[in-house]
C-alpha positions in Angstrom: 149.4 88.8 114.3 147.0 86.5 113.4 147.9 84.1 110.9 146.7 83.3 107.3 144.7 80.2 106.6 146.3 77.7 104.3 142.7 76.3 102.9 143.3 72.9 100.8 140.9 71.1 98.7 140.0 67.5 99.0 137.8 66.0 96.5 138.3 62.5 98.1 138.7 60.9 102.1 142.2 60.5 100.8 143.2 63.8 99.6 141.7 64.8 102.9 143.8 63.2 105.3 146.6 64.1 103.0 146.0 67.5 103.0 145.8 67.2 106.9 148.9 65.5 107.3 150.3 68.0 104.9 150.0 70.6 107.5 146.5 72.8 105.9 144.4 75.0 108.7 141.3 74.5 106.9 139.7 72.1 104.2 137.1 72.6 102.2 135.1 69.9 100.5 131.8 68.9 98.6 128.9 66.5 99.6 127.1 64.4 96.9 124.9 66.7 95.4 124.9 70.9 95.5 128.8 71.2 95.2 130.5 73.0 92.0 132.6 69.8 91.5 130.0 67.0 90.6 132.5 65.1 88.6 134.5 64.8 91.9 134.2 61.9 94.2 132.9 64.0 96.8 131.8 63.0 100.0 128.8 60.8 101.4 127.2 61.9 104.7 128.8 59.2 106.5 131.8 60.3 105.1 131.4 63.9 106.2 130.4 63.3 109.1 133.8 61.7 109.5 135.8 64.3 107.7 134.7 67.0 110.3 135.8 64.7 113.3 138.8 63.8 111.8 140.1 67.4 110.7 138.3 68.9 114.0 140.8 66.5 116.2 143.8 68.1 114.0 142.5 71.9 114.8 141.5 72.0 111.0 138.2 73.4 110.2 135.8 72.0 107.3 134.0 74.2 104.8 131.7 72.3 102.8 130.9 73.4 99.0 127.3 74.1 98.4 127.8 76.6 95.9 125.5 75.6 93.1 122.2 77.3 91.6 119.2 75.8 93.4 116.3 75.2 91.1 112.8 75.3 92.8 112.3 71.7 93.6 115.3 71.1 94.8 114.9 73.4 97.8 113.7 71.1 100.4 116.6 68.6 99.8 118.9 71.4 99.8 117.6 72.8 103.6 117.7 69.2 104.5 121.3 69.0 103.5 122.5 72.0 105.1 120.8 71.2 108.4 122.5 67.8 108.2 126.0 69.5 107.9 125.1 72.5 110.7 124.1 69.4 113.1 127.4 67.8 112.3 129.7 71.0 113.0 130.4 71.8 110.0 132.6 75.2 110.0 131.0 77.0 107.1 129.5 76.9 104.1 130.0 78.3 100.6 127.2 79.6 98.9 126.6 81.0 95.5 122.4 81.2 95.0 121.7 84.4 96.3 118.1 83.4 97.1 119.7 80.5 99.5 121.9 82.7 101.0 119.2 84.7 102.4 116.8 82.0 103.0 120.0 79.9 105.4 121.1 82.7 107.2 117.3 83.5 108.6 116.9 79.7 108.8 120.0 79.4 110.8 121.3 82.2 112.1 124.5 80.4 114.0 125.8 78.9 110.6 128.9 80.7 108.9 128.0 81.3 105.9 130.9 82.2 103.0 130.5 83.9 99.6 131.6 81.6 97.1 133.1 82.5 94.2 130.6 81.7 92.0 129.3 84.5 93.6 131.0 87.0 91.2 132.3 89.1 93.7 135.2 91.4 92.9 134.9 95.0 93.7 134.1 97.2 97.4 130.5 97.4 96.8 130.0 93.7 96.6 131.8 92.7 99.8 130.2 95.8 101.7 126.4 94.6 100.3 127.9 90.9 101.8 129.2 92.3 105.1 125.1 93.7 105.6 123.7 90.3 105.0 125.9 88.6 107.4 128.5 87.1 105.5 131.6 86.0 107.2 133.9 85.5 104.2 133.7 86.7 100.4 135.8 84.4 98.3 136.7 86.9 95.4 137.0 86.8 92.0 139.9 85.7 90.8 140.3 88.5 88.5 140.5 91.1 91.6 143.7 92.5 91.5 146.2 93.0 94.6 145.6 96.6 94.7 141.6 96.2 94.9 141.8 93.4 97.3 144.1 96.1 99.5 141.2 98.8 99.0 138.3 96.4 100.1 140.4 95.1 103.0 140.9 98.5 104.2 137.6 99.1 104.0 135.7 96.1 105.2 135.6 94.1 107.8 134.6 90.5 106.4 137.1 88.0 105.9 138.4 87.7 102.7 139.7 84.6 100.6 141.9 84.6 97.4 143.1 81.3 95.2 146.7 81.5 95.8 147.2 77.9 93.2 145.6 75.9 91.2 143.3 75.8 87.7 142.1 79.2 86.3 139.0 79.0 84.2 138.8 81.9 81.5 135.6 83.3 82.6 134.3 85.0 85.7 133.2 82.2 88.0 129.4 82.3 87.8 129.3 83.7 84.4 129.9 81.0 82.4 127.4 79.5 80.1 129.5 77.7 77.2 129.5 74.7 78.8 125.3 74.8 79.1 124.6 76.2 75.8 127.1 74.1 73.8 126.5 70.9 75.7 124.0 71.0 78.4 126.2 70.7 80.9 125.8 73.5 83.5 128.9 75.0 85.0 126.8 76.5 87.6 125.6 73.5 88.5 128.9 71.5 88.9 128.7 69.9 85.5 131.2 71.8 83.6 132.6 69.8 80.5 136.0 71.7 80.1 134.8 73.7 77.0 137.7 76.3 77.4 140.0 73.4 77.4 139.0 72.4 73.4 141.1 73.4 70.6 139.9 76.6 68.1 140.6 78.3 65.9 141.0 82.0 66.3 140.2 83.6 62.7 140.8 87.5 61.7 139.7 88.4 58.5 139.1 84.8 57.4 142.3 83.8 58.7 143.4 81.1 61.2 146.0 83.4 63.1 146.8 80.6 65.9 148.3 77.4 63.5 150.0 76.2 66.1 148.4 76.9 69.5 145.1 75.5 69.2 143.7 76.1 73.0 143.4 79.8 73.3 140.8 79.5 76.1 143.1 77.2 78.1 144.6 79.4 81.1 147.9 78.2 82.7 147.7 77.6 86.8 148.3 80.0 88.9 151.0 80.2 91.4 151.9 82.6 94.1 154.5 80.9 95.9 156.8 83.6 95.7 154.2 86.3 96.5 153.1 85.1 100.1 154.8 88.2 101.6 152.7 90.3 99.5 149.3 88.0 99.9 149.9 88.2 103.7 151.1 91.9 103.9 147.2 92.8 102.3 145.6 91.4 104.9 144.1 88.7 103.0 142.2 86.0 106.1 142.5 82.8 103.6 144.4 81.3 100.6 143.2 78.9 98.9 144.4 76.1 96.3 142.3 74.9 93.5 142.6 71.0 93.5 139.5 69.1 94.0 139.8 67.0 90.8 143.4 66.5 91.8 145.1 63.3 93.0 145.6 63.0 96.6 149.6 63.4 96.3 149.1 66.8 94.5 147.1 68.2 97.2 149.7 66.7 99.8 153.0 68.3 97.9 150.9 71.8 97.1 149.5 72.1 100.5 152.8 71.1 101.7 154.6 73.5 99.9 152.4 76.3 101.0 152.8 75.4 104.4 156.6 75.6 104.5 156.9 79.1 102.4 154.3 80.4 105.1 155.5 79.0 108.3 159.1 80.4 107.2 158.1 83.8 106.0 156.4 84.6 109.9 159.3 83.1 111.3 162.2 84.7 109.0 160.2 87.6 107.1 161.6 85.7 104.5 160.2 84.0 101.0 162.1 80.8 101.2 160.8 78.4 98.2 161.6 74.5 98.4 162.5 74.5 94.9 162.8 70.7 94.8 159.2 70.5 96.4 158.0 72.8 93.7 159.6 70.2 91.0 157.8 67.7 92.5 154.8 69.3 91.8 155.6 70.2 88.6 156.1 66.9 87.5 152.8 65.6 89.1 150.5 68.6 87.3 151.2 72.2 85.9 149.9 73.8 82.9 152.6 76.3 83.2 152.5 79.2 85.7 151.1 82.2 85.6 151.0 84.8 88.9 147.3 86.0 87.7 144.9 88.6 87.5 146.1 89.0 91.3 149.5 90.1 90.4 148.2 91.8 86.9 149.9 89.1 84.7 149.6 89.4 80.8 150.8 85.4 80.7 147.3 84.1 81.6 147.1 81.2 78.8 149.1 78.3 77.5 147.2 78.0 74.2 150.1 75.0 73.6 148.0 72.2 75.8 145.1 72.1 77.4 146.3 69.4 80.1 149.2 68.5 82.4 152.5 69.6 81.1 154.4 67.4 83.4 158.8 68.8 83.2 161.1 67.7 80.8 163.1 64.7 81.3 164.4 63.7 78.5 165.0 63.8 74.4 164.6 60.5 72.0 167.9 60.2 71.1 167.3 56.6 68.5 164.5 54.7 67.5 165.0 51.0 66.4 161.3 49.0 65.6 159.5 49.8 68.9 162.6 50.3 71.6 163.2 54.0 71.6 166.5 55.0 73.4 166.4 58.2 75.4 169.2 60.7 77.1 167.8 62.0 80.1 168.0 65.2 81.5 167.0 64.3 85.2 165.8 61.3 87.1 163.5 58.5 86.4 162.0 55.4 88.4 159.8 52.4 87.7 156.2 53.4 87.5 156.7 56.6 86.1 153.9 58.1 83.4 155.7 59.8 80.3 154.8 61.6 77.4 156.5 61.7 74.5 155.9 64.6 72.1 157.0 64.3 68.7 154.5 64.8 65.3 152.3 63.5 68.0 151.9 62.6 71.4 152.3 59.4 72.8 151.9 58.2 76.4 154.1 55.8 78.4 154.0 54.1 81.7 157.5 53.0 82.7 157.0 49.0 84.0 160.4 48.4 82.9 163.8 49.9 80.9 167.3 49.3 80.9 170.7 50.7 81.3 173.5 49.6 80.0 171.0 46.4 78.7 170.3 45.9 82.3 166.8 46.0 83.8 167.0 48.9 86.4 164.3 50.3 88.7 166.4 54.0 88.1 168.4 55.8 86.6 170.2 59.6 86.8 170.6 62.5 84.8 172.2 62.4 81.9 172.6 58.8 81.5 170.9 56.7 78.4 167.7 54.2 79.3 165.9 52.4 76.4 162.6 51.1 76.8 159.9 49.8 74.9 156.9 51.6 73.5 153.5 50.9 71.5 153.1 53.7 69.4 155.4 55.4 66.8 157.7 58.1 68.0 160.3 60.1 66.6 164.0 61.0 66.8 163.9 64.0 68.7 161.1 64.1 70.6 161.4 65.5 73.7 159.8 63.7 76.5 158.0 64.8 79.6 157.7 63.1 82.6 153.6 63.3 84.0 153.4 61.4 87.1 155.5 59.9 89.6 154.8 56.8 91.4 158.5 57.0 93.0 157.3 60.7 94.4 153.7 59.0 95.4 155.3 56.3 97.5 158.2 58.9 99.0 155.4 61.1 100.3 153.5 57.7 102.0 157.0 56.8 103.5 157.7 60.5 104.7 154.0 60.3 106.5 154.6 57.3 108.0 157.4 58.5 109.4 156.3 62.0 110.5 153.3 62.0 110.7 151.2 65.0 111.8 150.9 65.7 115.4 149.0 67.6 118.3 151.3 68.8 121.2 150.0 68.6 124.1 151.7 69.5 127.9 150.9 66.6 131.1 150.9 67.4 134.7 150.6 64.2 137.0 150.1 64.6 140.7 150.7 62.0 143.4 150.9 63.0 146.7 149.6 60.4 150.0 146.0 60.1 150.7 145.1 62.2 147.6 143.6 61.4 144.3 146.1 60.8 141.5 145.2 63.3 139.5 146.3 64.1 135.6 145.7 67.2 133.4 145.9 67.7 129.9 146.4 71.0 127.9 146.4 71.3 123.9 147.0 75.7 124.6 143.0 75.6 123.8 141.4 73.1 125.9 142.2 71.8 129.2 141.2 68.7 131.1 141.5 67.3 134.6 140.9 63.5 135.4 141.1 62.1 138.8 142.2 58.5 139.7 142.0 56.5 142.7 143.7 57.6 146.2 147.6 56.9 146.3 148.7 54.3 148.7 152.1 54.1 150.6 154.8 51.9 149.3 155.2 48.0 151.1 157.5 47.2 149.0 158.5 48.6 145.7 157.6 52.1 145.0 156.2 53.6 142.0 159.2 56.1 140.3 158.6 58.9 138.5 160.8 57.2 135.4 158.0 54.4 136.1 155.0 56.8 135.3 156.6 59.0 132.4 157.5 55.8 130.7 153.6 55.3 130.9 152.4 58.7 130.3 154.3 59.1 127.3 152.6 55.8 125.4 151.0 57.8 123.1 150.5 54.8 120.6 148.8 56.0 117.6 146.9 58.9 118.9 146.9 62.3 117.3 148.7 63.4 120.1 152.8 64.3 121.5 154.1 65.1 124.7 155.4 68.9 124.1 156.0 69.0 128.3 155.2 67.1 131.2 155.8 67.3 134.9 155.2 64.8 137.1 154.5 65.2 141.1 154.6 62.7 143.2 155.8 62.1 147.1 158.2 59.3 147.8 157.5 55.8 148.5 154.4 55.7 147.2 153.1 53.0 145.2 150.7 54.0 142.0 149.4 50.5 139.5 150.7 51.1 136.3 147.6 49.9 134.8 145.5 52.6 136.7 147.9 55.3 135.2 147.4 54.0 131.4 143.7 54.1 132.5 144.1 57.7 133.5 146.0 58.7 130.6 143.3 57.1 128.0 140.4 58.8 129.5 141.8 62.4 129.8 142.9 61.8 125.8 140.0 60.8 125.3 137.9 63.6 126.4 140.4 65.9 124.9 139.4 64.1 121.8 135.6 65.0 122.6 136.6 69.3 123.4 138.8 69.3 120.1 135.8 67.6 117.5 133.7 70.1 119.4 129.7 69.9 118.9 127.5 72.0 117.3 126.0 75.4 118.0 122.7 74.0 115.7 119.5 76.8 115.8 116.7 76.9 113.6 114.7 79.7 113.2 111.5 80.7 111.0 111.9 82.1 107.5 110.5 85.2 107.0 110.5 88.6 104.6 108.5 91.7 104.0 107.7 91.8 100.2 105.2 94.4 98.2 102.9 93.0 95.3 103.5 93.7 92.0 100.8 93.6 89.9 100.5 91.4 86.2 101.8 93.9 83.5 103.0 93.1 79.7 105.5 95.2 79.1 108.6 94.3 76.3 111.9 95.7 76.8 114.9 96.1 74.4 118.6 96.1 75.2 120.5 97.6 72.7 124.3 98.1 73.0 126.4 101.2 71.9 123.0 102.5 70.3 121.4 105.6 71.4 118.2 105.4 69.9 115.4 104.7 72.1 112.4 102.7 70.0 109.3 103.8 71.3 108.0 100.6 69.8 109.1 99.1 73.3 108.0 99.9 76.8 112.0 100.5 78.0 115.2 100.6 76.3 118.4 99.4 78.2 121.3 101.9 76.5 125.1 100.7 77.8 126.6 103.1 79.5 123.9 105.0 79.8 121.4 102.9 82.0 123.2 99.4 81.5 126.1 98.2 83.7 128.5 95.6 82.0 128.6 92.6 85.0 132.0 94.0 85.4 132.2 97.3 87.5 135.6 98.1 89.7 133.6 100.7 91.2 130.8 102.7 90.5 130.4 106.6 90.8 126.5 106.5 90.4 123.8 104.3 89.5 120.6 105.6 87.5 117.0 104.6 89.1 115.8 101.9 87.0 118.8 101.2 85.3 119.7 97.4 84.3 122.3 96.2 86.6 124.3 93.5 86.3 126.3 92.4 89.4 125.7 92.3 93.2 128.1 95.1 93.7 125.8 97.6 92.1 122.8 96.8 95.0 125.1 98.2 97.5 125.0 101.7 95.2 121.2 101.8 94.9 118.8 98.9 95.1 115.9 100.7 92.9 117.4 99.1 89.8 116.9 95.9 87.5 118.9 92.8 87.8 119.7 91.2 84.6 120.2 87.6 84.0 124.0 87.4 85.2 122.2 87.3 88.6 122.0 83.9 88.0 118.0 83.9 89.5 116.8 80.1 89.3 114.4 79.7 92.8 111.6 82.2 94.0 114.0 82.4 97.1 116.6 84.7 95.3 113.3 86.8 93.4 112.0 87.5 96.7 115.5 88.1 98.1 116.0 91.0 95.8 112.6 92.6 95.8 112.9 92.7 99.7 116.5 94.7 98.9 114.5 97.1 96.7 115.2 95.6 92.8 112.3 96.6 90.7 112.2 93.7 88.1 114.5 90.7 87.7 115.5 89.0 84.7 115.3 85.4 85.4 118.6 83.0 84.9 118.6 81.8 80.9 119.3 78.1 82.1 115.7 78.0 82.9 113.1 76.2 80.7 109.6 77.0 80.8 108.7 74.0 83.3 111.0 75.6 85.6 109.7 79.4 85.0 106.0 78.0 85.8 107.2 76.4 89.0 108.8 79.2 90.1 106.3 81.9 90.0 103.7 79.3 91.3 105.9 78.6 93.7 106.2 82.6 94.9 102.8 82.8 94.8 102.1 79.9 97.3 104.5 80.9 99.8 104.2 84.8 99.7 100.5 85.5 98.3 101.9 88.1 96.1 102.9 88.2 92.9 107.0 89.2 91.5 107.7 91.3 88.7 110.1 89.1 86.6 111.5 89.3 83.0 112.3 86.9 80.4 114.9 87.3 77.9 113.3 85.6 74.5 115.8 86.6 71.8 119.3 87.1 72.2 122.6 85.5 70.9 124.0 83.5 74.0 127.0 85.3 76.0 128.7 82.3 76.7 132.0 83.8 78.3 132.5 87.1 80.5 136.5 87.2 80.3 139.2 89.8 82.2 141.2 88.3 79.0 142.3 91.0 76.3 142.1 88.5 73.4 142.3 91.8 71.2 145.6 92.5 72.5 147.1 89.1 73.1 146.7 88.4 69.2 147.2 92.4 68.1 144.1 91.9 66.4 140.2 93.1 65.8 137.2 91.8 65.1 138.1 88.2 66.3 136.0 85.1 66.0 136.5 81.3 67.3 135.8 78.6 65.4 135.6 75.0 66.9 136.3 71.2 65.7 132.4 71.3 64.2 132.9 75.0 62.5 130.8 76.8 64.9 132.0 80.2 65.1 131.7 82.3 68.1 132.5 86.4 68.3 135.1 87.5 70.5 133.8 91.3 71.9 135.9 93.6 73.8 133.9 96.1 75.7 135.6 98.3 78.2 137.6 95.8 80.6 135.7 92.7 79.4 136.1 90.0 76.5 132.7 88.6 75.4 132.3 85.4 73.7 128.6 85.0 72.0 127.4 82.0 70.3 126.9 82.4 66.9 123.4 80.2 67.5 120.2 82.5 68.2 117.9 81.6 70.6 115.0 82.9 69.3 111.4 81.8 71.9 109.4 84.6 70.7 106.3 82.2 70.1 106.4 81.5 73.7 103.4 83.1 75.5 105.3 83.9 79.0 102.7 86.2 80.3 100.6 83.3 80.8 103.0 81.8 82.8 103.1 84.8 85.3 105.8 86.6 83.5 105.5 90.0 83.1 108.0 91.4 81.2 110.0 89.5 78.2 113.2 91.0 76.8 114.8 91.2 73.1 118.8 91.5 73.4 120.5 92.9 70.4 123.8 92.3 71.2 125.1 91.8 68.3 122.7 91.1 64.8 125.1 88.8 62.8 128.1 86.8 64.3 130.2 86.1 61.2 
């Protein structure tokens, strides 16, 4: 049986080799630019470049992030960027802009490509359209459920990934706009600014119904730990922690953590948990657990806090001037990051504290510390510890002392009037080195203790003896210096088999396209209405020839109908894509008029500059002309949600309100929660037929939002 991949993120060179040490198959990782983390310290090409030798020499493989939307200009630099990675080994890529997807894998057909989440894939139809285009690996949604993920595996045969830990954002991945339209700050361009993390206030019939938990859009982290058996038992390729904005020592104790539960269940068919590795992670960041969408979980938020919850450790128990005395309720060490919540919260980094009025550098469970702090706190507060720099330095200490390895097996041969010979085996690679002939003894002879002592300096390579024979004929005498000699070349081109070296091949673009001739036409979506207006050229009715970007599966699809996720292509292709296609390049337009789409609403976090280029663009490259829609009046969807805010607060008719009074309208339609701005965008006055547009689109949605 071929085991899962443990796949850890490393936003840093640091988190990297930590994650590597930690004991992770597989790392995945963004560059500079194109990566859905831009906030991230991210990697420079130097550094990548490094990154894939160093994780290929520990059997790890390196998937780099290139999973944002690609706006027209930025094309070139992106096929640049790519080519630089394939030409440096990298093991795949992630990819979310459909029109780059199909543009890389005719540009280089010996690339792995992976569907990144951002992709918005989460039903059969959607891996099975994937699968034709060459896709090795779908990362899903992370709303697909353990059940569906069983029905596409049975059914497919790509590789699929699932986040098994880590930050949940409330919307779909790739269906997010609330951080662009409420600061400008694209999440699908790695920007996001954390808007589900604010505080709100969730209002039913004028009310504010949540007085005390301010972030309902705040999900909790997920965490599978205890599910591996069932993660593995559905034949999922990958699992994958969320972490790239995470310190390096909370990618080393997650990964590590994950490593142990899954190295134990294959050996014992067992889930055995190191509870105090998991406290150890608690400590460093949670948000609370939740087991997810995957395991159908109704515990999705922690509308309490936004950030890290850190474990209790302690409760104020007196509070003299600014020395605050406090009974603990587990261990604490110099250096460690508190907070203190009380009728607010205050934060606290432990330099010094005392026990028994002596300065101490710890102290245990249940005993009383006092300490001094800069802020008011009360009697009573409870007190959470956040960070750890006792756990930080454990885990440097631990690595030092065990660090990772590579096993290798040695044979040495040494017979009279042959070639010394040694070979070297990591169960992958093999290689063979010969030396110089052996000459008979005069006087001392060189021992077999002699040469293992020597074959067995391994010094600070990646590398440890796991067997070695040596064969040799008596009396015989070998220079030690020759067999060092021998054993640092053959290590070192095991070095060069195990980085490997590219399987780089570049290849023309090309794609068969029809023309579609310049014709005004307006169209009007209207939702839960039946009434076609004839005062339009087409009418978009839900249910009836719109799809919600949320189908589990489809029975049929309607020619011509508006569709609204990738799944539906696979179904029939003679459709419209609407905007939640996320179209942003003449790539992805000509992508899916070469699949068979009709017309193609382009992606709303294009301005007019961009629309211009764009067609311009298409027509330099293809000589033809696309049939593209623009959507000129709607209110803003800014959230497509799995989240049953409805239920959650046993309420209707729901809006949010934010720290400026914005309000926004919570919408519950079939399995999906829609948050809409309450601001209308309204670019009627905009002539986009002279831009090459020929179609613009009215949205009515919704007509009033409060």
């Amino acid at each position: 049986m071929k085991k899962i991949e443990l796949l850890a993120p490393a936003g840093s060179m640091e988190a990297l080799k930590l994650a590597v040490m930690a004991g992770c198959d597989a790392v995945y990782l963004g560059g500079k630019s194109f990566g859905a983390r831009a906030f991230s310290t991210n990697f420079t090409n130097d550094e990548l470049v490094d990154a894939i030798k160093y994780c290929h020499l520990y059997g790890v493989k390196v998937y780099v992030t290139c999973n944002t939307l690609i706006f027209e200009d930025e094309v070139e630099d992106f096929l640049n960027y790519v080519r630089f990675l394939h030409q440096n080994n990298v093991d795949a890529i992630l990819i979310q802009d459909i029109g780059m997807l199909d543009l890389l894998r005719k540009k280089f057909p010996n690339l792995e490509i992976h569907s990144s989440t951002q992709m918005h894939i989460h039903n059969l139809d959607g891996v099975k359209l994937m699968e034709k285009l060459g896709v090795k690996r779908v990362v899903l949604a992370r709303e697909t459920s353990l059940d569906t993920l069983k029905y596409i595996k049975e059914n497919t045969n790509v590789d699929l990934e699932v986040f098994g830990h880590g930050s949940l954002c409330m919307s779909y991945s790739g269906e997010c706009l609330m951080s662009f339209f409420l600061g400008g700050r694209s999440g699908n361009r790695g920007e996001c600014a954390g808007s589900c993390r604010l505080n709100y206030d969730v209002i039913s019939n004028k009310e504010v119904i949540n007085k005390e938990d301010k972030y309902p859009l705040s999900c909790r982290d997920l965490c599978t730990i205890y599910d591996i058996d069932k993660i593995i038992a559905a034949g999922i390729s990958s699992l994958k922690i969320e972490g790239r904005m995470k310190s390096p020592y909370y990618v080393y104790i997650v990964t590590k953590l994950y490593r142990d539960v899954i190295d134990n269940y294959y050996q014992t068919g067992k889930v055995i948990v190191n509870e105090k590795l998991l406290k150890d992670l608690k400590k460093i960041f949670n948000r609370e657990y939740t087991r997810g969408y995957l395991f159908n979980s109704t515990d999705i938020i922690n509308p309490k806090r936004p950030n890290n919850n850190g474990i209790l450790i302690g409760k104020v128990i007196n509070v003299f001037k600014n020395i605050i005395t406090i009974k603990l309720l587990d261990d604490i060490h110099i250096g460690d990051g508190l907070r203190i919540v009380g009728s607010k919260d205050v934060g606290v980094i432990v330099n010094d504290f005392y026990k028994d009025k002596k300065l101490v550098k710890e102290s245990k469970k249940d005993e009383l510390i006092t300490l001094k702090v800069k802020d008011k706190v009360d009697i009573n507060a409870n007190v959470y510890l956040t960070s750890s720099k006792y756990i930080n330095n454990s885990i440097d200490e631990y690595i030092n002392k065990y660090p990772r390895k590579v096993k290798i097996d040695m044979i040495f041969n040494g017979y009279k009037n042959n070639n010394i010979s040694l070979e070297v085996s990591d169960g992958i690679n093999n290689v063979k080195v010969l030396g110089n002939k052996v000459d008979i003894a005069n006087n001392i002879s060189t021992t077999k203790e002699d040469i293992l002592l020597k074959l067995n300096k391994l010094g600070n390579t990646i590398y440890e003896i796991n067997n070695i024979k040596v064969n040799i004929d008596n009396n015989i005498f070998i220079p030690l210096k020759e067999i060092n000699e021998l054993r640092r070349v053959v290590l070192n081109k095991l070095d060069t088999l195990r980085i490997g070296k590219s399987n780089f091949k570049e290849e023309e673009y090309f794609i068969d396209l029809k023309d579609y001739s310049v014709k005004k036409e307006k169209t009007c979506l209207l939702l839960n209405n039946n009434k076609v207006n004839n005062e339009y050229d087409k009418t978009y009715i839900l249910n009836k020839n719109y799809y919600l970007p949320v189908i589990d599966k489809y029975n049929n699809i309607v020619n011509g109908s508006l569709v609204s996720e990738l799944g539906a292509l696979n179904i029939n292709p003679n459709v419209d894509t609407d905007y939640t296609f996320n179209v942003c390049n003449s790539y992805a337009v000509a992508f899916l008029h070469s699949l068979g789409v009709n017309k193609i609403t382009l992606s709303l976090e294009l301005d007019e500059e961009k629309i211009k280029y764009l067609i311009s663009s298409y027509h330099n490259r293809y000589h033809k002309h696309p049939n593209v829609e623009v959507i000129c009046y709607y209110y803003p969807i800014l959230m497509i949600s799995k989240f049953n805010f409805n239920k959650y607060y046993n309420k209707d008719n729901l809006l949010l309100k934010d720290r400026y009074n914005k309000y926004y309208k919570i919408l519950r339609l079939d399995d999906i929660s829609l948050i809409i701005s309450n601001k209308l965008i309204n670019k009627e006055d905009i002539n986009y037929y002279d831009m090459g547009v020929n179609s613009v689109r009215i949205n009515l949605i919704i007509k009033t939002i409060n």
